[in-house]
C-alpha positions in Angstrom: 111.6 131.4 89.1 108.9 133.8 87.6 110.0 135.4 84.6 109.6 137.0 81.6 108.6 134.6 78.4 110.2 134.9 75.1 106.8 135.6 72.9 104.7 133.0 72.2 106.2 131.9 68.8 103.1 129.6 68.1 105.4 126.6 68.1 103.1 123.6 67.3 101.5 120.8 69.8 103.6 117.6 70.5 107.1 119.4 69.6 109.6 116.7 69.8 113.0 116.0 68.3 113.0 112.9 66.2 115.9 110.5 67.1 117.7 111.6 64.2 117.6 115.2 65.4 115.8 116.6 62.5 112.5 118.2 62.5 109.7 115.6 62.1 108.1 118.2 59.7 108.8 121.4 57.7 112.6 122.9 58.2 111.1 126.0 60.2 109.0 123.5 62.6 112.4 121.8 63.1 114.3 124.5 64.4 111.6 125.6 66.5 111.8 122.1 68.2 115.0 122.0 68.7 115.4 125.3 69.8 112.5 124.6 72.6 114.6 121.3 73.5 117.7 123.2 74.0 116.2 125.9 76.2 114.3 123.8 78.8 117.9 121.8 78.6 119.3 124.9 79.8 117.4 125.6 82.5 117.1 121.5 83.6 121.2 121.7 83.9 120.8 125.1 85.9 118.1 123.6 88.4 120.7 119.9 88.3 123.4 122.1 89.5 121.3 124.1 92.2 120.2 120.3 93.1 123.1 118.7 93.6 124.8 121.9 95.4 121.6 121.7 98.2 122.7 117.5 98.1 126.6 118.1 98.9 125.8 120.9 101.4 123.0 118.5 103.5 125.9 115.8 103.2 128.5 118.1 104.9 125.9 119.3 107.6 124.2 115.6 108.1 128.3 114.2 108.7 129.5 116.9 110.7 130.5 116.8 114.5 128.1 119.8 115.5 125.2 117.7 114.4 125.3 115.8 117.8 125.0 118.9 119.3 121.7 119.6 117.6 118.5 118.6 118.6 116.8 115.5 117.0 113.5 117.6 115.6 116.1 119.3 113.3 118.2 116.3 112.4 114.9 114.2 111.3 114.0 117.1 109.1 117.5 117.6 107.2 117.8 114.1 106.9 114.4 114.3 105.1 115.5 117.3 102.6 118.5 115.5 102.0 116.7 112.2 100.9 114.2 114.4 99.2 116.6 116.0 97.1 118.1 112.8 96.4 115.6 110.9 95.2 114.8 114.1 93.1 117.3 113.2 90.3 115.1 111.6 87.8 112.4 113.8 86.8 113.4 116.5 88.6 111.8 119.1 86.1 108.8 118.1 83.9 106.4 121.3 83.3 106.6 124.8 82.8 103.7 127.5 82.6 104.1 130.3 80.7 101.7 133.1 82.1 99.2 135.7 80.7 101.3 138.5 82.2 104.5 136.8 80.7 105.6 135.1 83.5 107.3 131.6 83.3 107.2 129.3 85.4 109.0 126.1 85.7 107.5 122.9 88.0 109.3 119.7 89.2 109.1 117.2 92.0 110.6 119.3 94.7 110.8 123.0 95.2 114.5 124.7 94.6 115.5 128.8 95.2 118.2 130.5 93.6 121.3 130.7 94.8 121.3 134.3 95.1 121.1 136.3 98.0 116.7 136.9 97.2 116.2 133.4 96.7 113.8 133.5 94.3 111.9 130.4 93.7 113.8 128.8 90.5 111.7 125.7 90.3 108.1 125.2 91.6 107.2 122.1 93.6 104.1 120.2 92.2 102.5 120.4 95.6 102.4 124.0 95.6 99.1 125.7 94.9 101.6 127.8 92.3 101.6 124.6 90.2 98.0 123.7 90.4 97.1 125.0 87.0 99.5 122.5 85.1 97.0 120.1 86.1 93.8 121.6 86.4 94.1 125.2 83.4 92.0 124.9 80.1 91.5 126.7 77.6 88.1 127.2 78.7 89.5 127.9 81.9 93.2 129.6 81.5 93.4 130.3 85.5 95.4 132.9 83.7 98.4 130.7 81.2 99.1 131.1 77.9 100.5 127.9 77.8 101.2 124.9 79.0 104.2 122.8 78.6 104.9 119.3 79.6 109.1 118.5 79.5 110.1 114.9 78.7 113.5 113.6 79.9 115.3 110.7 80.0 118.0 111.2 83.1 119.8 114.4 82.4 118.6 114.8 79.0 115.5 117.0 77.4 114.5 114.6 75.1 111.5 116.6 74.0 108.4 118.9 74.9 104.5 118.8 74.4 103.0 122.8 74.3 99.5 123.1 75.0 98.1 126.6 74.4 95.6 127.7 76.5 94.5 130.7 75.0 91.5 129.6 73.1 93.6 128.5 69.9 93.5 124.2 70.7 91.6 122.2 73.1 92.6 118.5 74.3 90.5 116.0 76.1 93.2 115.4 77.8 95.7 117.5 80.0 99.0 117.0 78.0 97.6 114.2 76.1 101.3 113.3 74.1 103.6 113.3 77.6 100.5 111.2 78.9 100.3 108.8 76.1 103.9 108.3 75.6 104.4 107.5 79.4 101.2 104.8 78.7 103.2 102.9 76.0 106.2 102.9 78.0 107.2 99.4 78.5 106.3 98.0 82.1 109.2 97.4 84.5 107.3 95.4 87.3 107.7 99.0 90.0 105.3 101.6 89.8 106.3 104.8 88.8 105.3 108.4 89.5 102.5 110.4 87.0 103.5 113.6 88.8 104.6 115.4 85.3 100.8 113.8 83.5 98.2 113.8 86.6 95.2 114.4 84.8 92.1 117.2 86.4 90.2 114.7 88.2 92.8 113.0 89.4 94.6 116.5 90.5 91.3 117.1 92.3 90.9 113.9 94.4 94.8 114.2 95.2 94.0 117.8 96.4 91.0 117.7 98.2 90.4 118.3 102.4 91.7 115.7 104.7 88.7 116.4 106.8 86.7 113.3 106.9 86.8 110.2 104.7 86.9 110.3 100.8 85.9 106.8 99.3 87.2 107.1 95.5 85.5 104.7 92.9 87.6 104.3 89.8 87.0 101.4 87.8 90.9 99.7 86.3 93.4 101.9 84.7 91.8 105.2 86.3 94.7 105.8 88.1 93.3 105.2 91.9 97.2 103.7 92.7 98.5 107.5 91.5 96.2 109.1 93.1 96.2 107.5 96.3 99.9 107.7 96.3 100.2 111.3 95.4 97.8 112.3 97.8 100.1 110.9 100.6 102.6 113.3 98.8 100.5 116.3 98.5 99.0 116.1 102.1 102.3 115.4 104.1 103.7 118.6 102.2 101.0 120.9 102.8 100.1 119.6 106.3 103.3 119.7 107.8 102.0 118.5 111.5 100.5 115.2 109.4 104.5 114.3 109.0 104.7 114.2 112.6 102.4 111.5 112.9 102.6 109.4 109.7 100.7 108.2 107.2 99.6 104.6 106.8 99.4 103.4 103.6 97.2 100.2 103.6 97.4 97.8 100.4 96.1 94.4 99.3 99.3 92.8 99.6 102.9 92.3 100.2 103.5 91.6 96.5 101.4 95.1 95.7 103.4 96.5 98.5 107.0 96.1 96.6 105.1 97.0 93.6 104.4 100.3 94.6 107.3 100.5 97.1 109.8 103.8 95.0 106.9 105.6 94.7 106.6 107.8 97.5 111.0 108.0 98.6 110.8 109.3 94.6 108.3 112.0 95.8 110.5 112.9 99.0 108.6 111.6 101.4 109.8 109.4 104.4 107.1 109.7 107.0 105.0 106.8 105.7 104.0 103.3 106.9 103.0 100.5 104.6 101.3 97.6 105.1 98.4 95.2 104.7 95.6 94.8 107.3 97.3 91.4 107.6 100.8 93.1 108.8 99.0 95.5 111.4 100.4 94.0 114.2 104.2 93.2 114.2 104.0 90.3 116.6 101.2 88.4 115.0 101.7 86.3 111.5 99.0 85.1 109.2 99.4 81.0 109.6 96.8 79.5 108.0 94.0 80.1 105.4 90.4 79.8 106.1 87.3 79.4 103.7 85.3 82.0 102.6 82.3 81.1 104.8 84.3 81.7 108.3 86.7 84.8 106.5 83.1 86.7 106.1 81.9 85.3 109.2 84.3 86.8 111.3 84.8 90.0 109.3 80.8 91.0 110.5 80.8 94.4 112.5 79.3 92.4 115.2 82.3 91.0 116.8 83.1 94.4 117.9 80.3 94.4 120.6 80.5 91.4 121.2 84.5 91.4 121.9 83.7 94.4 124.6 81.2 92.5 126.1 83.5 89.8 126.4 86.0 91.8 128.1 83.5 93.6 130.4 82.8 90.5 131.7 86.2 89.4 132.8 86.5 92.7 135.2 86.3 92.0 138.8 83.2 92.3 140.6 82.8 94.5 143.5 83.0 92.3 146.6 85.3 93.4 150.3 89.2 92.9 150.1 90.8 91.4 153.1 94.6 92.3 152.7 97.4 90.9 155.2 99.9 94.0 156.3 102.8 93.4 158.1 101.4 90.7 159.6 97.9 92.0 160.3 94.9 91.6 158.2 92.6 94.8 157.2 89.3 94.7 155.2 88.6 97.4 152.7 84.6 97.3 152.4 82.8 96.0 148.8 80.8 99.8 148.6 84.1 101.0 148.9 85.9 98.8 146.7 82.6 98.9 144.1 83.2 103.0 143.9 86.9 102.1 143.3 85.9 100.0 140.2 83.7 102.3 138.7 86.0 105.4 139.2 88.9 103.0 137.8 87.2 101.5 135.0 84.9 104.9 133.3 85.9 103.7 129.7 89.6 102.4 130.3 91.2 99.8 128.3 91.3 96.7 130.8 94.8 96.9 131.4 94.9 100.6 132.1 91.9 99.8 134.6 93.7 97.2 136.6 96.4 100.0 137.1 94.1 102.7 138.2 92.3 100.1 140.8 95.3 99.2 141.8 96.6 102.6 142.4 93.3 103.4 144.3 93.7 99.9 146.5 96.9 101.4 147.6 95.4 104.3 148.6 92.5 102.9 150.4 94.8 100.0 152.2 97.1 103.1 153.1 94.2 105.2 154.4 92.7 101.8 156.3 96.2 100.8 158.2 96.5 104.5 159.3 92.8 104.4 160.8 92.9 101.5 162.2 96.4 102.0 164.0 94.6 105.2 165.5 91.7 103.5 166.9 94.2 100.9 168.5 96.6 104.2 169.8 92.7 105.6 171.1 92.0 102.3 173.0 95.6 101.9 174.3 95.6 105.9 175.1 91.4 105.3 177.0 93.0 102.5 179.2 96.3 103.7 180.1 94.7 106.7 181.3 91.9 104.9 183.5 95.2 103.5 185.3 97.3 106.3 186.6 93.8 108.0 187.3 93.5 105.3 189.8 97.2 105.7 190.6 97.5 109.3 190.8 94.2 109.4 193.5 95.7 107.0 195.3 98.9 109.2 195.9 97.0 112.5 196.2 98.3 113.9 193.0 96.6 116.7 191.5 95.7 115.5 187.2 94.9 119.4 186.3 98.1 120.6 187.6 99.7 117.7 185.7 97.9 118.6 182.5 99.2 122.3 182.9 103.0 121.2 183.1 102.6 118.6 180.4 103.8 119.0 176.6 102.4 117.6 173.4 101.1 114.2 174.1 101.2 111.6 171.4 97.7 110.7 169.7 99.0 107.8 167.5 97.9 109.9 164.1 100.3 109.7 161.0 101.1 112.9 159.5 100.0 112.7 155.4 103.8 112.2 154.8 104.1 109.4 156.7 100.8 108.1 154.9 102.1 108.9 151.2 105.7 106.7 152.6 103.4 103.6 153.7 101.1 104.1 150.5 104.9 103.7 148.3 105.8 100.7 150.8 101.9 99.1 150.0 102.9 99.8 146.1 105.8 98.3 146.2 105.4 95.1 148.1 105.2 91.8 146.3 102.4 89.9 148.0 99.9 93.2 147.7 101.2 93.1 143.9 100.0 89.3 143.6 96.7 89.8 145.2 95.7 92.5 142.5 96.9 90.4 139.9 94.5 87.2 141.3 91.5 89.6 141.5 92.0 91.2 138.4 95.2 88.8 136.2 96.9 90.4 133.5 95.5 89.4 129.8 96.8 88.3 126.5 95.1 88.9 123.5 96.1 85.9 122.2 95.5 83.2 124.9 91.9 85.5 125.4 90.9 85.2 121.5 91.3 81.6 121.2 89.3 80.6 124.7 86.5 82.5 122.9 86.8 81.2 119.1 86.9 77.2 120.8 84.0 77.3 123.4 80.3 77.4 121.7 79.1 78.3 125.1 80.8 81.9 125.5 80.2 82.2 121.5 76.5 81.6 121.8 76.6 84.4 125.1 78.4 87.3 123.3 77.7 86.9 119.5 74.1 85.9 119.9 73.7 87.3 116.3 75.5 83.8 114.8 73.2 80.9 113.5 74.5 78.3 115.3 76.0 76.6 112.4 78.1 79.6 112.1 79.4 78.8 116.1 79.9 75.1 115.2 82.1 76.0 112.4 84.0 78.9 114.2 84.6 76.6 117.2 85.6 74.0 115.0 89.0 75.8 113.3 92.1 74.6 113.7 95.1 76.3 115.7 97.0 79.6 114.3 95.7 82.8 113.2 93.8 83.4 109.9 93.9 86.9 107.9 90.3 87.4 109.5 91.6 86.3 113.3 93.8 89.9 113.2 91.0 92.5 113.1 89.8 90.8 115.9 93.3 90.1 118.0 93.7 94.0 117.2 90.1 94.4 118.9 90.9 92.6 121.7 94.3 94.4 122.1 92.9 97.8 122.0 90.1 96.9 124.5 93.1 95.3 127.0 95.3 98.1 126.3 99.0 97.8 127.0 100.5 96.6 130.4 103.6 98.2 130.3 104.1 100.7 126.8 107.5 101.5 126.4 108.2 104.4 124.5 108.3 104.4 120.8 112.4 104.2 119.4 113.2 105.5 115.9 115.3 108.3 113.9 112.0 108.5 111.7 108.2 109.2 112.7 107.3 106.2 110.3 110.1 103.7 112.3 108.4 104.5 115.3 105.1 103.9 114.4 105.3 100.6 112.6 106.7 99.4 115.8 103.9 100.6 117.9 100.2 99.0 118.2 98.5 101.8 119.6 100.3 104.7 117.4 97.8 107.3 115.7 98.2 108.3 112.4 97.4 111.8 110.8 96.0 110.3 107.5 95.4 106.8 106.4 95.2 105.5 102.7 93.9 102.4 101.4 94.4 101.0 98.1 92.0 98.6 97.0 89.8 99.6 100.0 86.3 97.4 98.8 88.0 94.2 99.6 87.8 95.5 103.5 85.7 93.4 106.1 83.7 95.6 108.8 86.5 94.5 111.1 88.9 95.5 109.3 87.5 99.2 108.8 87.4 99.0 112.2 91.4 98.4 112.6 92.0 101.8 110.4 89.4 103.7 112.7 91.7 103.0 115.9 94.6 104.1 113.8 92.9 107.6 112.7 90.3 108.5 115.2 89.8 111.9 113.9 88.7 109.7 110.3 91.0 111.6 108.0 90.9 108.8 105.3 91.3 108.1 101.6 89.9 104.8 100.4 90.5 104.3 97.2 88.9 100.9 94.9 86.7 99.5 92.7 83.4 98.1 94.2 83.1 96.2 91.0 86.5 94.0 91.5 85.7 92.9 95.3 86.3 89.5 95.7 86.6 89.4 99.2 84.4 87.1 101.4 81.9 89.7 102.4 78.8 90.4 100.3 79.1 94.4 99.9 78.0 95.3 96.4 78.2 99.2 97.1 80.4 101.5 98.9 77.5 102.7 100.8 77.3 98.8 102.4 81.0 98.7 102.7 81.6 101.0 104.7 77.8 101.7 106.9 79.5 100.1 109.9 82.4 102.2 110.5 81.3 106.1 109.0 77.3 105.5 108.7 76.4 107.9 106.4 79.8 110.3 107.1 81.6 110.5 104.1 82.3 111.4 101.0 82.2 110.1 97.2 84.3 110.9 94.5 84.8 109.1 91.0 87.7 108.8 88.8 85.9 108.2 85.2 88.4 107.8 82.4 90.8 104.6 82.0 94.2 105.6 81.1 95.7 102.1 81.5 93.8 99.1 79.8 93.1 99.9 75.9 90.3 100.6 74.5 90.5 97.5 72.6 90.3 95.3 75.9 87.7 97.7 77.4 85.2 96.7 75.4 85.3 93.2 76.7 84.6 94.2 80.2 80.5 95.0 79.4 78.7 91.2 80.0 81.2 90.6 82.7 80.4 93.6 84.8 77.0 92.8 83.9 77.1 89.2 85.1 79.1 90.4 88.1 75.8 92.4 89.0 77.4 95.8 88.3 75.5 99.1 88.2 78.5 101.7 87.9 79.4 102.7 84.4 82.4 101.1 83.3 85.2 104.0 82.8 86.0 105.7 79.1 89.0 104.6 78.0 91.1 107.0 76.1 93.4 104.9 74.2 94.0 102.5 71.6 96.6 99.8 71.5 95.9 99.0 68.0 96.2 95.2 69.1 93.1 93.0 69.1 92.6 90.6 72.3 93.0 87.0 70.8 92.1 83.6 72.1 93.4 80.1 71.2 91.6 76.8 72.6 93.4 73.9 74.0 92.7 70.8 75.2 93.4 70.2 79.0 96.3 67.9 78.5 98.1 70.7 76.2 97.4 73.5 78.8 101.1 73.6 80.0 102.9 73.0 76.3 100.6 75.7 75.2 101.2 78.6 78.1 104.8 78.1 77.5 104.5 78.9 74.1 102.3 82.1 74.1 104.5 83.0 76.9 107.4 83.1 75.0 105.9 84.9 71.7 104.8 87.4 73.9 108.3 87.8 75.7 109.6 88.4 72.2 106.9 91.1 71.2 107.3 92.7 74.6 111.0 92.9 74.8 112.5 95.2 77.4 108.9 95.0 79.2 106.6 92.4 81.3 104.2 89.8 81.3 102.1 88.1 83.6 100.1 85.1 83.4 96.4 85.2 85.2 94.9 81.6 86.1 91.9 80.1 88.0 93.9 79.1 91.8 93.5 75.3 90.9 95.9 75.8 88.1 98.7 77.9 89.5 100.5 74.8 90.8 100.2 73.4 87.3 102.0 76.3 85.4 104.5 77.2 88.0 106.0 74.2 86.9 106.5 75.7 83.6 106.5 79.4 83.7 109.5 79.9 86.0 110.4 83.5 84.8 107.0 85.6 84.5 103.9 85.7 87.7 101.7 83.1 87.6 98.4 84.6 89.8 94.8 84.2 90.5 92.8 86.6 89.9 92.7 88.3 93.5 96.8 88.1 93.6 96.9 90.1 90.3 94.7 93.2 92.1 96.6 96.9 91.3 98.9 95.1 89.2 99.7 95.5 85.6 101.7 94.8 82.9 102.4 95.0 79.2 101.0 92.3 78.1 98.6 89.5 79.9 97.8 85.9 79.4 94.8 84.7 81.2 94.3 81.2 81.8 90.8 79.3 81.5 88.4 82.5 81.8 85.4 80.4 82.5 87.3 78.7 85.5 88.3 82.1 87.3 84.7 83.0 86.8 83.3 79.8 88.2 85.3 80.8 91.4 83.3 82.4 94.0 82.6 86.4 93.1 84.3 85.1 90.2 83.0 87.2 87.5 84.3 90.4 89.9 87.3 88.0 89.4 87.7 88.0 85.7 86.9 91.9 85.3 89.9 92.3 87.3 92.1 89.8 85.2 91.1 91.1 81.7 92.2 94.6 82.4 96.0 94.4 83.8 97.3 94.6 80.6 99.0 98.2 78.7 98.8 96.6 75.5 97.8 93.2 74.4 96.0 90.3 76.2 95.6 86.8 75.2 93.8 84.1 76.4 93.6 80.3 76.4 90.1 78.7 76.3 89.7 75.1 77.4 87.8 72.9 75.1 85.6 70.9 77.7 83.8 74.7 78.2 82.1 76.8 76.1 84.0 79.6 74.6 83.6 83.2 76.5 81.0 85.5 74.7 
């Protein structure tokens, strides 16, 4: 609601209550505080009770009878305020503006009216433009505020409020710099959770920006690019309302980052989202085996995509003539006939949808040949019976003209075009015409196609000429089952075969109908940890959003995929050439500043030339290392486990290890994540032990590796250095 302010009583930055209740300062800066507390607890019960009203009234109308009178358009959409609203209850208000002209207003995760008969707006939803200066105002740049307040609550309580004024009298770095930093040294629960109430400018501005083309985001770890990513699903499915009716895919690294991240978006009310990994694309296929790193960046070249649609090309019937037997009779459709029905059937069909067009036309042509050829036979018949009563009829004197005049219609054998259209249904629907298409051109599977062409050198060597032949040897050579890099090319063939028979998608909700559907097109798609994408697999999310409305957010500088991209502008050449557009996120909110300055001769050695982000924030705790002897690797993990379980109380830790050690300590740490580095990507938690640093960077792209595992901690990190290797520098 936009009202009137109380003047601006100059209460001070960083107001909070202590836990005791009394001022943290003077007497007079007490009462201030509280009295701020107790009026945004006022208006947080006012917009509770306007909440939970909307929630009671959307349960009544969701449960009543008359619903199954209404269409399903408007059931999907209360169904989606109602789980909005829900999901709404923690949180629900968090900011407040207090305008130049004296208006106030109030912002939260969803938007709420008054109950009175106006409806004026009573709380704005973060989405809105209307709240876009609570992230982006200064006060260089007001955007006309006074003031900015961020609210802090913990469930139905204000438990205190951070004023920013914006008139010139402070500045900040930071855009509500105590809510932000108190959220930072919040313990970690092991499920992301929303920054909606401390988004920072540049992060507002990426999460805001035209979904016109695709935006690849660089942020290096602890820059937010999870938060953003995810709140720009949020922003963009509430500001482009037709977007909700297709979806929006939400690609990640992996399942476990996947459940990780998985309140995020039902917290910010929104339902019409897929996730997945590129390894989940398609429902029916499963991931069975793994594959070295040699065939994973083989196989993950752009060139299989030409090479997979020559490969189909050639399995398309050539034009030759079709003899087809007809109630008992055989008739030939010609090969230029049948060579003009391929071409007209094929002009950039999927295979499948091709066979059905020729087919179709076949039909059509076998239709059109039966009724000529049964004319010509009715013209013969008609030519000889008529020689024979000419030779009757001048034996017997009889007079042909005068017979013509008293004669009616004679037959001339022609079918009318109904009768054509009801022997072109009988054509379609008889079962031995059905089996000769499918001889001449046989239904595919993806599957049974994909593996004839990964086992036989000879067909690799004719469509992926580009392969050294070592490279075919070892392709050809795999075992049986699919590896992550066999999907981006099963989803190739799949798109170039097309469907045989697509039933129609089945769902309540936009997002249950397109996870179950291949072929579905989405009206945005966001990837997290986007530089680990082969060239295949950026070619799986262009079939998925044709019109390239794409965020891809990552960090070129913690790729450890198989591939040898080193920039974004290699990454992604293949799929958007030179098509897209950069952004950066630059500060670290996340990793102190104390592990930070660790990360220099990595990236260095990892053949980095971004700047490594800023970070903001000091944990006050110094990284430490302890050396142990092989034999004591396990004894000693257990222990600096368990001290840092008892410093980190109420929180988590996690436990980073070169992969020929996991096995080894999963023995012993049975109640924290033992990962490599790649398995701890876009994860973090309080505190992080990492495991032989010199072993993870000895892994291939390891020193991309070990960036990535020295900065998933909030607080403190620890490491254990094995005494046969030379201590990190």
């Amino acid at each position: 609601m936009r009202r009137k302010s109380a003047p601006h009583n100059g209460t001070p930055s960083d107001s909070d209550v202590t836990p005791e209740g009394e001022p943290a300062t003077s007497t007079a800066e007490g009462v201030a505080r509280r009295s701020a507390v107790a009026e945004e607890q006022a208006f947080l019960d006012l917009a509770t009770a306007r909440r939970d009203r909307l929630v009671e009234h959307l349960q009544v109308e969701l449960s009543s009878e008359a619903l199954d009178a209404l269409e399903q358009a408007r059931r999907r959409m209360l169904r989606q305020q109602y789980d909005e609203l829900r999901h709404a209850g923690e949180g629900l208000v968090f900011g407040r503006l207090d305008g130049l002209d004296g208006t106030v207003r109030h912002v939260g995760r969803v938007g709420l009216r008054d109950d009175g008969e106006d409806g004026e707006p009573l709380l704005v939803d973060w989405r809105a433009p209307a709240a876009r200066p609570f992230y982006t105002a200064t006060a260089v740049d007001p955007q006309g505020q006074a003031r900015r307040r961020h609210i802090r609550t913990t469930g139905s309580a204000v438990v205190g409020v951070d004023d920013e004024p914006l008139d010139g009298t402070a500045t900040a770095e930071l855009v509500g710099e105590g809510a932000l930093l108190a959220a930072l040294d919040q313990r970690r629960t092991g499920h992301m959770a929303t920054a909606i109430s401390t988004l920072q400018r540049e992060q507002d501005d990426i999460i805001r920006a035209e979904a016109t083309g695709p935006l690849i985001v660089q942020g290096g770890p602890g820059t937010g690019k999870t938060v953003v990513a995810l709140h720009r699903v949020a922003y963009l499915l509430f500001t482009y309302r037709k977007m909700a009716e297709q979806a929006v895919l939400v690609l990640g690294p992996s399942p476990r980052f996947l459940r990780y991240i998985a309140q995020v978006l039902p917290a910010l009310g929104e339902t019409a989202v897929v996730s997945a990994t590129c390894d989940t694309l398609l429902a029916d296929v499963r991931v069975s085996r793994d594959e070295s790193r040699l065939l994973a960046e083989v196989k993950g070249r752009a060139l299989w995509q030409p090479a997979l649609e020559s490969y189909v090309a050639s399995l398309l019937p050539r034009p030759r003539a079709l003899k087809l037997r007809w109630e008992g009779e055989f008739y030939v459709i010609p090969a230029t006939t049948v060579a003009q029905a391929l071409a007209s059937a094929v002009q950039g069909r999927p295979y499948h949808r091709a066979r059905a067009a020729f087919a179709e036309q076949v039909h059509h042509l076998l239709a059109d040949v039966v009724a000529e050829q049964r004319e010509a036979l009715m013209d013969e018949m008609e030519e000889g019976f008529e020689d024979i009563l000419a030779r009757v009829d001048k034996g017997m004197g009889y007079d042909q003209k005068a017979a013509r005049r008293s004669t009616g219609s004679d037959v001339d054998g022609l079918l009318s075009e109904e009768e054509i259209e009801q022997l072109r249904c009988r054509i379609a629907e008889n079962a031995t015409i059905a089996r000769f298409i499918e001889t001449c051109w046989p239904t595919l599977d993806p599957g049974t196609l994909l593996g004839a062409l990964l086992t036989d050198r000879a067909l690799l060597a004719r469509f992926a000429p580009q392969l050294a032949p070592e490279e075919i040897t070892a392709v050809a050579a795999e075992p049986a089952g699919w590896a992550s890099s066999d999907i981006p090319l099963l989803d190739a063939l799949a798109e170039l075969l097309g469907e045989v028979d697509a039933p129609p998608p089945q769902g309540e909700f936009v997002a249950d109908r397109a996870r179950r559907q291949r072929g579905w097109v989405y009206g945005h798609i966001v990837i997290d940890e986007a530089q680990e994408l082969s060239e295949m697999q950026w070619q799986m999310v262009l079939r998925r959003c044709p019109s390239r409305s794409i965020t891809a957010v990552g960090d070129i500088d913690q790729a450890e995929a198989a591939h040898r991209h080193t920039s974004w502008a290699q990454a992604v050449q293949a799929a958007f050439g030179d098509r897209w557009t950069a952004a950066e996120l630059t500060i670290c909110y996340r990793t102190p500043r104390e592990v930070m300055d660790l990360t220099g001769p990595v990236l260095t050695k990892a053949g980095s030339h971004n700047t490594p982000p800023r970070a903001v924030r000091s944990a006050g705790i110094a990284p430490w290392e302890r050396t142990v002897a092989p034999a004591e690797l396990a004894g000693a993990a257990a222990e600096a486990v368990r001290q840092l379980q008892q410093r980190w109380h109420g929180g988590t830790v996690g436990v980073i290890a070169p992969a020929d050690r996991t096995a080894e300590l999963h023995a012993v740490l049975t109640d924290v994540p033992v990962l490599t580095a790649t398995q701890s990507k876009g994860l973090e938690w309080d505190a992080t032990l990492l495991i032989d640093p010199q072993g993870i960077a000895a892994e291939p792209r390891g020193w991309n590796g070990l960036y990535v595992a020295l900065t998933r901690c909030t607080q403190e990190l620890g490491q254990l250095i094995l005494t046969q290797q030379s201590p990190q520098s």
